[in-house]
N, C-alpha and C positions, 0 to 999 in steps of 0.2 A: 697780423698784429696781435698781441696777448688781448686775451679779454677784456682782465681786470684793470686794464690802463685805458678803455673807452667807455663814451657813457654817450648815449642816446637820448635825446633831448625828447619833447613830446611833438615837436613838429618834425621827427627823423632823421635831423640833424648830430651825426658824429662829430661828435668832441673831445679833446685830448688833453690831458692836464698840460699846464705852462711848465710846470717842472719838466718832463717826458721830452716835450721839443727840445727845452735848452738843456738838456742831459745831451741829447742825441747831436745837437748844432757840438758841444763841447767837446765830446768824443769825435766828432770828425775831422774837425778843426785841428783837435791833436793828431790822427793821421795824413792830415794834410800838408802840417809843418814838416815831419819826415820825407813822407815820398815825395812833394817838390824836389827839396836838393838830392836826392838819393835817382830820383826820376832821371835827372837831366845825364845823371853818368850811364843810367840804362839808354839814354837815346843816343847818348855822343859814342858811345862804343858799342851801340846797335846788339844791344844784347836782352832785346826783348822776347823771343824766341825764350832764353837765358830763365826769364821772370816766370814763364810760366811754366818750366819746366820746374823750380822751387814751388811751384804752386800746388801742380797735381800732385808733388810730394807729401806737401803737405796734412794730405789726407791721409797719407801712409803716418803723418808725424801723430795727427788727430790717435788713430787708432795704437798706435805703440804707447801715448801717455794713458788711453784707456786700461791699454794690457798690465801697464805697470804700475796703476793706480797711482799717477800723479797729473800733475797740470797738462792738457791737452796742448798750452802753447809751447811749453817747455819741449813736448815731445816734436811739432812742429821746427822748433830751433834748430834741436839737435838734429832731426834727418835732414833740413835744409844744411846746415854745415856741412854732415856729412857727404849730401849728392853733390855740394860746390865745390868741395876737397877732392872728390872721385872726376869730375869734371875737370877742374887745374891738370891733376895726373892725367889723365887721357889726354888729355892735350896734348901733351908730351909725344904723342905718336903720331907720325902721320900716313895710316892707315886707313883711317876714317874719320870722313869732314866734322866737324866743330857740329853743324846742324844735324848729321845725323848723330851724332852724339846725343844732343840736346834731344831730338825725336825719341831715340831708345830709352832713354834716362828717364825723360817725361814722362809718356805713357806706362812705360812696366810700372812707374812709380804710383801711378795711379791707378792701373789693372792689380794691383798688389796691394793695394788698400781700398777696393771694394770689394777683392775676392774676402781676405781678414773680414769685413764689414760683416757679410753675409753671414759669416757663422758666429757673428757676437748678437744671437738672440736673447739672453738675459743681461744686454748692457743697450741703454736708453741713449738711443746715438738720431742727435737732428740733424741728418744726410741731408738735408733741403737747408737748415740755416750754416751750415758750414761752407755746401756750393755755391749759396747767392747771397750769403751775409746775413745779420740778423742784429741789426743797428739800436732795435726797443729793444733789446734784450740784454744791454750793456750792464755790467755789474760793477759793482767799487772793484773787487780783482783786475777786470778789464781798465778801467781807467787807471790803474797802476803799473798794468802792463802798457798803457798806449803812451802814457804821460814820460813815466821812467824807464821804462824801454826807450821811448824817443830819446829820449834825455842823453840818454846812454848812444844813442846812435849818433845824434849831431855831434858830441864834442869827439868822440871818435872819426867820423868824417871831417868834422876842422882841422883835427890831425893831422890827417893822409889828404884834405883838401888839393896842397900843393904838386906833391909827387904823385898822385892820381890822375890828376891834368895833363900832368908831363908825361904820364905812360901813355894815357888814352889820345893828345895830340899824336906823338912822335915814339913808343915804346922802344923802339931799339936804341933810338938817340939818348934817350930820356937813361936807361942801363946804361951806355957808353958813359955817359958825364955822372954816374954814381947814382944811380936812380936802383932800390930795392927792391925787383920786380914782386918778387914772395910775400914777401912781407904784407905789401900794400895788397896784393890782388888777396891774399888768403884773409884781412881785416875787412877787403871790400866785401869778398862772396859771404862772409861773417853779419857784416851790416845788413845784408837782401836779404838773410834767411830771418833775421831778427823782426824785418819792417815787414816781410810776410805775413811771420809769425802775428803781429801784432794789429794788421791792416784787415785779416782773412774775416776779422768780428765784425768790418764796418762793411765790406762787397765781395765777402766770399771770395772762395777757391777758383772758381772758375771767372772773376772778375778783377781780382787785385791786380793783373798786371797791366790794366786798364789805365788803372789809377799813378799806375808809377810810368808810364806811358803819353797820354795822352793830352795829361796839360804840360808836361812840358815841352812837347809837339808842338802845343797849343803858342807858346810864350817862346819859343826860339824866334819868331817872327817879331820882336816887338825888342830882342834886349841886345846889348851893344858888348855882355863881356859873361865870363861863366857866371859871377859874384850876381850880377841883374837878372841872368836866367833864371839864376835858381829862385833869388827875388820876388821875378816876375812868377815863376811857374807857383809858388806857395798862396799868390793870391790870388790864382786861376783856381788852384784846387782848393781852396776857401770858399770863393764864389759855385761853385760846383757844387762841393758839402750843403752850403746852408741855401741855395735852391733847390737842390735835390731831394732835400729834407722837407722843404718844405712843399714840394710838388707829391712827395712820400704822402704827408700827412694831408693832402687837398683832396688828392685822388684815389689814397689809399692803394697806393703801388710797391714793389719793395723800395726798399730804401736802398740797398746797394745800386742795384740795375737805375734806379734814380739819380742818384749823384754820378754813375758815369754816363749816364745817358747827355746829363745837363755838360759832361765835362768835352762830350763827341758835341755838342752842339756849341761850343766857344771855342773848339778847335777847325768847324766850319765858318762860325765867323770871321777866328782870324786869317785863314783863309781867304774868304773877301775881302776883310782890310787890308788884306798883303796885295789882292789886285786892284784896290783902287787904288793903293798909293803905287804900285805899279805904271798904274794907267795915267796918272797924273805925272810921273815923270815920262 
């Protein structure tokens, strides 16, 4: 946690400004709204593997916006689009499976952006808050990236909502009856690198695809149609954000590893609630 945002009382007692919490509750809240509905098509088309391989990229993205003295998320963006686009094309062959694709892709992406790391000693790079997040460190830039970024993501996925269901149910059916497989998949890998880009500030690199994972794991258990999943899964990872945060600030934990630790623990719950209503039928 920054210094200057704690204050230590005379009894020992760490305290945090009221502003700092609800800055922090705010900005996660707003990646919450995204990865909900953006989550539930990474689970329904099992493309989790998918999420993290835009993830390790990411750090490659970090390093190229350094190289080229602009926005780190921005450079984030762009090599997420890029490895989703190089990903689509390979596809195209079938030489080699989908997951070893995704296996190569991932890692050189991120062996390739800690090798660069290494030799950028006159550029100030926080390697520890970019792989596990760094949630007090939010900036007005960041909440304009999480907010209008989102923004920009939802009504693009209300778009492709429909035809993206149809591909990910039935894909070949969904093309036979005029379904535009291109289009939809290159806006969809477009949206993951964007929600990356904009998630990496709230649980890191090595934890965002946690978040776009695991509550709506969590809430398939509970909803009757995609519209309630997605629903449901937004006020899973609501519930997650603003315990996590506030288990961050009790314990003085990080705050990423926080909020998905809390979001692995309401995907064991439901869980249970899925066998006792089991059990009672």
């Amino acid at each position: 946690m920054r210094a200057d945002m704690i204050t230590v009382t005379t009894t020992g007692i760490i305290t945090m400004p009221d502003s700092l919490i609800l800055n922090a509750v705010i900005a996660g809240l707003g990646i919450a709204l995204v990865t909900g509905p953006l989550g539930c098509f990474v689970v329904w088309r099992r493309m989790a593997y998918f999420g993290d391989t835009l993830a390790h990229a990411g750090l490659m993205g970090v390093v190229l916006g350094m190289a080229l003295g602009i926005d780190p998320t921005v450079g984030i963006i762009v090599t997420g689009v890029v490895v989703g686009l190089l990903l689509l094309g390979l596809q195209q062959q079938h030489r080699v499976a989908t997951d070893t694709l995704l296996g190569i892709l991932s890692h050189t992406a991120l062996a390739v952006g800690l090798i660069v790391v290494s030799f950028m000693d006159k550029v100030r790079f926080d390697l520890m808050g970019y792989l596990f997040g760094d949630l007090l460190a939010a900036t007005t830039t960041d909440f304009i990236w999480i907010y209008g970024g989102g923004t920009l993501v939802l009504i693009l996925l209300a778009l492709i909502w429909r035809p993206l269901i149809a591909l990910t149910v039935h894909r070949d059916m969904a093309v036979v009856e005029g379904g535009t497989r291109w289009p939809v998949g290159i806006i969809f890998m477009v949206l993951m690198a964007l929600t990356v880009a904009i998630a990496m500030k709230i649980v890191g690199i090595l934890l965002v695809t946690a978040l776009l994972i695991i509550p709506p794991a969590a809430a398939r258990r509970f909803s009757a149609s995609p519209e309630g999943m997605a629903a449901a899964t937004v006020i899973i990872s609501g519930i997650a954000v603003v315990v996590g945060i506030s288990a961050s600030f009790t314990w003085d934990t990080p705050s990423g590893p926080s909020i998905v630790a809390t979001a692995a623990l309401l995907f064991a719950l439901s869980l249970g609630a899925g066998l006792i209503v089991r059990g009672r039928h």
